[in-house]
N, C-alpha and C positions, 0 to 999 in steps of 0.2 A: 678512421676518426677524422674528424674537420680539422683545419688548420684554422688559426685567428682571423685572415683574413675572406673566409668563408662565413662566419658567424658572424651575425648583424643584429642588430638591436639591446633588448635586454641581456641576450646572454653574452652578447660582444663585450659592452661594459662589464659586465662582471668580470670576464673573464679579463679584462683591461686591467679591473683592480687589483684582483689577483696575482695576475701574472708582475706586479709594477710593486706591489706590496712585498710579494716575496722576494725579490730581486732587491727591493729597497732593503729587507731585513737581513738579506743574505753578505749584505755590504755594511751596513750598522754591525750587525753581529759579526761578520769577519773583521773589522775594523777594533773592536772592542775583544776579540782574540788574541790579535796579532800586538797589543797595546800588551794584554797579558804577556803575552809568552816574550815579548822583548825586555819588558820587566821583570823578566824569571828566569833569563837562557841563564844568564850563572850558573844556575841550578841543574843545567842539564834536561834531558827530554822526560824523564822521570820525575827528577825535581820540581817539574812547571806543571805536570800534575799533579801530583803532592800537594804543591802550594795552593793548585786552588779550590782543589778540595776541602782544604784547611780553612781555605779565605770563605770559602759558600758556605762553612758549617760551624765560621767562631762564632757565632752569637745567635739568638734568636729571634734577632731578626732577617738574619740569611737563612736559617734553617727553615724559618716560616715559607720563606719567598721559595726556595727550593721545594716544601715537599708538596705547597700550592702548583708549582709548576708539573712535578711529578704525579700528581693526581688528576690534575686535567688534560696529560698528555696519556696517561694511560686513558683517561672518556673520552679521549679524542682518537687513540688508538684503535679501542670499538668502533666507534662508528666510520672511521678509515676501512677496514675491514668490513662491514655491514653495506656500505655503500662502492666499495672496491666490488662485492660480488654481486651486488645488484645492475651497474651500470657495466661491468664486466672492465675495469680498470686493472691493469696486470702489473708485479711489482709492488705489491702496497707495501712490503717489509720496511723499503728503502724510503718510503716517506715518514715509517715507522721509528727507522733506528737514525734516519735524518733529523729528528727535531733533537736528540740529544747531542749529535755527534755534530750539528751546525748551528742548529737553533728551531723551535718548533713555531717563531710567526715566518720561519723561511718553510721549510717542510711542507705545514701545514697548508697555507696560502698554495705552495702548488700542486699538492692532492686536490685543493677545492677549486685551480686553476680546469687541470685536466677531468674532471670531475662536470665542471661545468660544459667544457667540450663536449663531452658526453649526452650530456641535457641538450648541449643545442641540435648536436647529431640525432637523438632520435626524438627531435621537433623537427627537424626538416624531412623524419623519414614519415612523419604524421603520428605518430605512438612516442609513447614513452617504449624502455628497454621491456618490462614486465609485460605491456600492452601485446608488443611485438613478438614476444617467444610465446605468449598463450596462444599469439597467431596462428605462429609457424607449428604449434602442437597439435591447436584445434588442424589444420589444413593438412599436416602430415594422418590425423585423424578419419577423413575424408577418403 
């Protein structure tokens, strides 16, 4: 796989976005954890999940916002998975069970980081990934 500073152009930016996105959300989102859990330790390591299961599901307007979340991280799930086997991305679990267990614009931003690696790696190889195995099919064919 290419490193960042191998990747030039369009998929450089992208991947720039990505990579700066998720890194930004991963610090927002820990920031707004750590705010939780100091306003919960009272409560113990049980407790501060407790609490904020309770806090995400008093009303409905957090219920809304939670099962919103929940349902575009499961269609975001599939196509993690659909495009993990396609560009041959190894590990997708862990960007899988990362958007809940950190946050899914961190998770998700860096599946579409290394994702986009991918894309640039086989543009530089002249194919895309699909392009390229029909190759090596058809020539092992031969």
């Amino acid at each position: 796989m290419l490193r960042l500073g191998e990747v030039h152009g369009r998929d450089r930016a992208l991947c720039l976005f990505y990579g700066l996105f998720s890194a930004a959300g991963s610090c927002v989102m820990g920031a707004l954890a750590v705010d939780f859990v100091v306003d919960n330790i009272h409560d113990g390591p049980f407790g501060v999940i407790r609490n904020f299961l309770r806090d995400a599901l008093t009303n409905p307007a957090a219920r809304f916002v939670y099962a919103d979340l929940f349902l575009i991280w499961a269609a975001l799930a599939a196509f993690m998975v659909v495009e993990a086997r396609r560009f041959g991305i190894r590990h997708v679990w862990a960007y899988i069970i990362g958007a809940p267990a950190l946050a899914l614009c961190a998770s998700f931003t860096a599946f579409m980081y290394v994702r986009q690696l991918k894309i640039a790696a086989a543009g530089d190889e002249g194919s895309s990934p699909v392009a390229a195995a029909s190759h090596e099919l058809t020539r092992g064919m031969q």
